[in-house]
GUSELO-698387 format. One line per field, with one value per residue (C-alpha): residue in one letter; x, y, z. Coordinates in steps of 0.2 Angstrom, whole numbers. Example, Ala and Ser with C-alpha at 12.3 -4.5 7.8 and 13.67 -1.06 7.14 Angstrom:
residuo: [a	s] .
u: [62	68] .
v: [-22	-5] .
w: [39	36] .
END
This chain:
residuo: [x	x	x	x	x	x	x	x	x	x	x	x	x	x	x	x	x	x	x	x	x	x	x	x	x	x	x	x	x	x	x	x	x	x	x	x	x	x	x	x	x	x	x	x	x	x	x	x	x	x	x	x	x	x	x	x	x	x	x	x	x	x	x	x	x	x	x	x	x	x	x	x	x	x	x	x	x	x	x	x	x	x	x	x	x	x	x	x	x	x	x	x	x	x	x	x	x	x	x	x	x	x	x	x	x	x	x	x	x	x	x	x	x	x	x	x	x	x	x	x	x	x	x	x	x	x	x	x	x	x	x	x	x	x	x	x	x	x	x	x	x	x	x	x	x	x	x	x	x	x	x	x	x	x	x	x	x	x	x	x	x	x	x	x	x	x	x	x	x	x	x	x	x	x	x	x	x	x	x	x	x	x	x	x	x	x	x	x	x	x	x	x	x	x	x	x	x	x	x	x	x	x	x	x	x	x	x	x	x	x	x	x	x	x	x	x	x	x	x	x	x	x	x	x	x	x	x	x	x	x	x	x	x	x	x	x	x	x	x	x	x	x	x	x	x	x	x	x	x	x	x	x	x	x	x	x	x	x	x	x	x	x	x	x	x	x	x	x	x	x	x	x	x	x	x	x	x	x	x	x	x	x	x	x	x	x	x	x	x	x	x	x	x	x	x	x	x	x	x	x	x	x	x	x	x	x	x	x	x	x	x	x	x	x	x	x	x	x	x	x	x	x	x	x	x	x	x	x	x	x	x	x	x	x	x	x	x	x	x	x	x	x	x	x	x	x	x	x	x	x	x	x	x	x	x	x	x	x	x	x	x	x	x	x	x	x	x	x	x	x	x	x	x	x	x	x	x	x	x	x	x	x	x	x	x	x	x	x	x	x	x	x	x	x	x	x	x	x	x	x	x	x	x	x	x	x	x	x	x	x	x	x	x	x	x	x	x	x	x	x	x	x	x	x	x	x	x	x	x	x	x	x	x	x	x	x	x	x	x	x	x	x	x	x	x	x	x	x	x	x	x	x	x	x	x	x	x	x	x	x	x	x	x	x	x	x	x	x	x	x	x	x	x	x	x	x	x	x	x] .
u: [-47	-65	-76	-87	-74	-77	-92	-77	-67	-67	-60	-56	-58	-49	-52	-59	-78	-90	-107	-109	-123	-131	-142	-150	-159	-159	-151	-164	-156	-140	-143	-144	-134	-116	-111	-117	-130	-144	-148	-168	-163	-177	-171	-157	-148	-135	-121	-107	-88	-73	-69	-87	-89	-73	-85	-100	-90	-84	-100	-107	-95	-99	-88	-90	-84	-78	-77	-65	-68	-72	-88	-96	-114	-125	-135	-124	-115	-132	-134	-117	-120	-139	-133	-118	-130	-141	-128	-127	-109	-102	-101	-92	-77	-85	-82	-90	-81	-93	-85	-79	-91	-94	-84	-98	-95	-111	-111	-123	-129	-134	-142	-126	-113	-105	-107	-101	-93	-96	-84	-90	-76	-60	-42	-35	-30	-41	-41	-29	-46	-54	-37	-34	-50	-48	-29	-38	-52	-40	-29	-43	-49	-34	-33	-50	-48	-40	-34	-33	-39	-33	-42	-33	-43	-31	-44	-35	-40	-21	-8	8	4	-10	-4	13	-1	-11	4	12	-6	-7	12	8	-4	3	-12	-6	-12	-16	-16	-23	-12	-14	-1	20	24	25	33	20	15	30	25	9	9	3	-1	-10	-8	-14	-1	-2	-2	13	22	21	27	44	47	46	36	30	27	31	32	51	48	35	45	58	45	40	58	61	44	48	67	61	46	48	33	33	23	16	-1	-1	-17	-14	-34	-34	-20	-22	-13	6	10	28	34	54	66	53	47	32	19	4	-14	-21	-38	-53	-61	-77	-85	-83	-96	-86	-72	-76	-73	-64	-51	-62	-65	-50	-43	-58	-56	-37	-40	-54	-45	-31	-41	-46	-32	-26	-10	-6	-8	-25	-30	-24	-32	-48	-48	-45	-59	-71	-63	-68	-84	-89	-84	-98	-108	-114	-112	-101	-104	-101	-99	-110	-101	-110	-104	-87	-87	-94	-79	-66	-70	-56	-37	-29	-28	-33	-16	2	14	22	6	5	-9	-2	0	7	20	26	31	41	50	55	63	72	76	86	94	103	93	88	71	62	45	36	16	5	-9	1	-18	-10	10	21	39	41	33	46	62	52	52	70	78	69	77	93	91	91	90	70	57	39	27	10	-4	-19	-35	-49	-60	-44	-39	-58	-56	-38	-41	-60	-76	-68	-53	-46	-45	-36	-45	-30	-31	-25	-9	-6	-3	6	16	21	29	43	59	61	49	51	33	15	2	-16	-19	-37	-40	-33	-21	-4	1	-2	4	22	23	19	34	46	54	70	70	52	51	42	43	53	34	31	40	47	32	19	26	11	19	34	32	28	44	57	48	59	72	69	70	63	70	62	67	71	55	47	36	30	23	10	-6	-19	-11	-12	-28	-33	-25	-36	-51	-49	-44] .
v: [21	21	31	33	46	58	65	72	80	98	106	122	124	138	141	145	145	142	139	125	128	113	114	99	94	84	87	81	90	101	120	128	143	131	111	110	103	110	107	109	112	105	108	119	114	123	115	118	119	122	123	123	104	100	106	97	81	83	88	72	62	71	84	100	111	132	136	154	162	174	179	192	200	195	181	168	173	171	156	148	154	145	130	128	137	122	110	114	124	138	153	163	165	169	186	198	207	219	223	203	191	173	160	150	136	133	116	112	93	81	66	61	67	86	95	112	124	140	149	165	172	183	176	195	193	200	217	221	224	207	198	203	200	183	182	188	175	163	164	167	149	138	133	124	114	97	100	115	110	123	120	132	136	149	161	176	167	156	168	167	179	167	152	160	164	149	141	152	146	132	128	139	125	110	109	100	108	98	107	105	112	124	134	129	135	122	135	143	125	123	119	108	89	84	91	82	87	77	71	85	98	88	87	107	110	99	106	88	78	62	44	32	26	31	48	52	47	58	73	70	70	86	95	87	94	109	116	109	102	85	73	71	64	62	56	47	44	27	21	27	35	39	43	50	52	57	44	27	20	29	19	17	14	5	13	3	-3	6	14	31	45	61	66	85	88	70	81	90	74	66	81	81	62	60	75	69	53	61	71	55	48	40	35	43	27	24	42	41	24	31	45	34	23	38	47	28	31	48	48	35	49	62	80	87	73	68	50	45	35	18	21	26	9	-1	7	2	-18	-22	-24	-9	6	-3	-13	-6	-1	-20	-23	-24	-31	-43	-37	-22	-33	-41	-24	-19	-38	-34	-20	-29	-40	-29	-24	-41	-45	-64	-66	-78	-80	-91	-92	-100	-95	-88	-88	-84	-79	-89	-93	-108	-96	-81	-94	-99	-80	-75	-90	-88	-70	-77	-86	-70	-52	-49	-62	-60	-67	-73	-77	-88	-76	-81	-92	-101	-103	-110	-122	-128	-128	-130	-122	-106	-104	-91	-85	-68	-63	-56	-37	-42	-57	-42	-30	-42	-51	-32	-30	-41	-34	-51	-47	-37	-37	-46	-50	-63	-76	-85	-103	-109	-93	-98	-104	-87	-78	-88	-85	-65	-66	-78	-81	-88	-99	-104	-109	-121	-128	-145	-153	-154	-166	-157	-167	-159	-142	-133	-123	-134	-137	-121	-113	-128	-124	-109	-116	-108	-121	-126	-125	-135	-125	-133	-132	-138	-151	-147	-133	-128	-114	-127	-136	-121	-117	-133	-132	-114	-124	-137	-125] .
w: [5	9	-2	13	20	5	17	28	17	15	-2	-9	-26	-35	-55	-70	-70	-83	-89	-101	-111	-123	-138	-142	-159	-173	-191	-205	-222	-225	-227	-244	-239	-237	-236	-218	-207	-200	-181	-177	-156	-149	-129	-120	-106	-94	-85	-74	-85	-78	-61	-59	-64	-53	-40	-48	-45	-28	-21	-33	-20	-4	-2	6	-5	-5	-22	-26	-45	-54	-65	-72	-66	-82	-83	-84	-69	-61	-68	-63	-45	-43	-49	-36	-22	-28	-24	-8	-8	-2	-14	-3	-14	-30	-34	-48	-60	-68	-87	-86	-95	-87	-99	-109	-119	-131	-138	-151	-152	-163	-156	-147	-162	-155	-171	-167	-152	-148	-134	-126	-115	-110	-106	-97	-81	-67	-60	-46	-34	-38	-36	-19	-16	-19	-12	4	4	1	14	26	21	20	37	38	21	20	3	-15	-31	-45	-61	-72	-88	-94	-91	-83	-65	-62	-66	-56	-44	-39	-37	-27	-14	-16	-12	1	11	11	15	31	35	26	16	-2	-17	-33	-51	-66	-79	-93	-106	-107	-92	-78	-64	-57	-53	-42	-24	-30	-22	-39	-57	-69	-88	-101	-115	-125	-110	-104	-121	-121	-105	-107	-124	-134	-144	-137	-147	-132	-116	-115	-123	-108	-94	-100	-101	-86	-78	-86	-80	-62	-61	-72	-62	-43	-43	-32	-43	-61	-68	-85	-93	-107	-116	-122	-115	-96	-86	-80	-62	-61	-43	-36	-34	-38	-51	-63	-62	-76	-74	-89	-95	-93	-108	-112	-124	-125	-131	-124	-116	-111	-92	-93	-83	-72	-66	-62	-54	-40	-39	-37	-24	-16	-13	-6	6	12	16	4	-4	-24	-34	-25	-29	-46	-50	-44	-53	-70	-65	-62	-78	-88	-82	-87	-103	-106	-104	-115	-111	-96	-82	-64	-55	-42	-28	-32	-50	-43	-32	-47	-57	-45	-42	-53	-48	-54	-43	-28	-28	-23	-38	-40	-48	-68	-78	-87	-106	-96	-87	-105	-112	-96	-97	-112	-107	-93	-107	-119	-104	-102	-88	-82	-80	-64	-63	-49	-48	-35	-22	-9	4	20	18	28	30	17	5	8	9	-9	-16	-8	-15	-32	-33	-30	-46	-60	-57	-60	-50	-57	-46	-52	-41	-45	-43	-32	-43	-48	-30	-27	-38	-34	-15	-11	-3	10	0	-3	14	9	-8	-24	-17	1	-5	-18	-3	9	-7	-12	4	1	-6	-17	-27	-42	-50	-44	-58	-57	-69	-71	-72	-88	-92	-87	-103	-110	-97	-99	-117	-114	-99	-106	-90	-91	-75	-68	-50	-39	-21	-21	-15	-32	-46	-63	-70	-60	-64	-74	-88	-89	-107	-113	-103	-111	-128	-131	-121	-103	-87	-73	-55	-41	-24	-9	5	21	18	33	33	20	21	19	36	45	39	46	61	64	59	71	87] .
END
């Protein structure tokens, strides 16, 4: 995926529009009238909500965008309208509804503390003229987008009727739609490519509390076979994100660690990001990883916020998301071990550099496989492979011997490890056999005595001498 092909994409966004309104002062004393503070605003401010901030972040990214709402003819309409006319996007779409208020969200802040919320709105359905109004629009459009973002609000925008036709469209065209849910009922989502509740949205929808992992994959199975929708985001705060796809694995995106000042529009985000990404070709767990890294980033912000692209790029420069789903993070990897583990399954792990896959290193891996029924393989990251093999090493950095060692039906699970983290990384997996080439002696084996402490063993594999990365790289170096 490269974020420079967001310039190309061309998106409808279909939603619940809003105007975010912000009061901003400064609380000296607590009122005499009641036990509460008083706010002296000292400036207003008006933002896009809703499907408008999923619009605000696209167009953030590059994205031509055709927006389709509802509002009403008052001022705040107005106001919603100049600011997406200001960003450059079509308004087309965006219908008046003259006895329908604009949705307005008044937040009153203190400092950077939210101290109160005041909505401003309606949730009935719109009238029978505006709705085929918009049904019409809709269908006129689909060919010439790349992809549908729904940002349902539960606004009276995305009732059933709607998303049949939103649907209906874009199947017409092979267009994929991506939803961001609202309410219990999952099956006017049915048709999307991908929807993406948060926790609580997903708990609802599958009728069942969730504490745990375990608990969530099963909601998630049930909302899949429930609602026919083809894939599943959940957003999990804190602790990341879930991606639930048919017949593979779920796979989860650990949060990135960062201070968080507020999480409203979090969602908006990630919808137009996973989206976005999809749009430009690329595959779901990229889409989704991006989206969690632009999500981490905007709730450093306060107020409704988009990502710029440089933030975007800065936010991804770690593993996750840019990896294929063997991947895990390595505390990640202990608590799915453990579950392979209660499952009376043996445990192999092998670790190395793997710069430049070649056949001694697949004879390694397939024989390693052979030896229990789950092969973790750690690789050395690049700074530890500098310092191991020299100046110009490693010739393939962790994100491409990821990819290529992902490839390989051996292996089970692919993790990275720094200088000096093996030892740790050991005691997290507890593998029951540890692997090295036979080029090695049992002595030389690093982590031999932390894998014999709780009585796990080493196994040295057969291998050609002969044939090594550093030879070949030599051998290239040389011609």
């Amino acid at each position: 995926m490269n974020l420079s092909d967001f310039r190309n994409a061309r998106i409808m966004v279909v939603g619940d529009l809003m105007i975010d309104e912000y009061l901003w002062g400064r609380v000296e004393r607590i009122s005499p009238e009641a036990p509460v503070p008083v706010v002296t605003v000292e400036r207003e401010e008006y933002t896009l909500g809703g499907a408008g901030n999923v619009v605000a972040n696209l167009a953030t990214l590059g994205a031509s965008v055709t927006t389709v709402g509802v509002i009403g003819v008052r001022e705040d309409g107005r106001r919603l309208l100049e600011r997406i006319e200001a960003l450059g996007q079509d308004t087309g779409g965006i219908f008046r509804e003259p006895d329908r208020p604009t949705t307005r969200k008044t937040r009153v802040m203190a400092g950077s503390q939210h101290v109160l919320r005041i909505d401003r709105e309606t949730r009935s359905a719109i009238s029978e003229s505006v709705f085929d109004r918009v049904t019409d629009f809709v269908r006129q459009q689909m060919a010439s987008m790349d992809i549908v973002l729904v940002s349902d609000y539960g606004k009276g925008l995305i009732t059933p009727p709607l998303m049949a036709t939103v649907i209906e469209a874009s199947r017409r065209e092979s267009i994929p739609v991506v939803a961001d849910p609202k309410g219990r009922n999952f099956d006017k989502y049915g048709g999307c490519r991908l929807v993406t509740p948060n926790r609580k949205e997903a708990s609802l929808a599958a009728g069942m509390d969730i504490h745990d992992v375990k608990d969530l994959g099963r909601a998630a199975n049930r909302i899949l076979e429930a609602s026919g929708i083809d894939n599943l985001l959940v957003t999990c705060g804190k602790d990341g994100m879930h991606l639930f796809q048919a017949d593979t694995d779920s796979v989860h995106i650990p949060a990135r660690a960062r201070q968080v000042f507020d999480v409203s529009g979090a969602g908006d985000t990630v919808v137009a990001v996973v989206g976005l990404a999809m749009a430009a070709g690329a595959t779901l767990v990229e889409a989704a990883a991006a989206a969690n890294a632009a999500a981490g980033v905007v709730v450093g912000k306060v107020g409704t916020a988009t990502v710029t692209p440089a933030e975007l790029r800065a936010a991804m420069g770690g593993f996750v998301g840019e990896l294929p789903g063997k991947y895990r993070e390595a505390e990640e990897l202990a608590e799915i071990i453990r579950g392979h583990k209660r499952a009376g399954q043996r445990i192999v792990m092998t670790n190395g550099c793997f710069d430049l896959l070649h056949a001694g290193h697949v004879d390694l891996l397939a024989a390693s496989k052979r030896l229990g029924d789950i092969l973790v393989v750690a690789i050395d990251d690049d700074d530890s492979v500098r310092s191991l093999k020299g100046p110009g090493r490693p010739v393939l950095g962790a994100r491409e011997r990821i990819r290529v060692l992902d490839a390989l039906d051996a292996v089970d699970y692919l993790t990275v490890f720094g200088n000096g983290e093996l030892d740790r990384l050991i005691e997290w997996i507890r593998p029951d056999v540890l692997t090295k080439g036979s080029n090695y002696t049992s002595e030389e084996v690093a982590g031999r005595e932390k894998v014999e402490s709780y009585g796990g063993r080493i196994e040295r594999i057969p291998v050609d001498e002969t044939v090594s990365a550093s030879r070949i790289i030599r051998e290239i170096q040389k011609r």
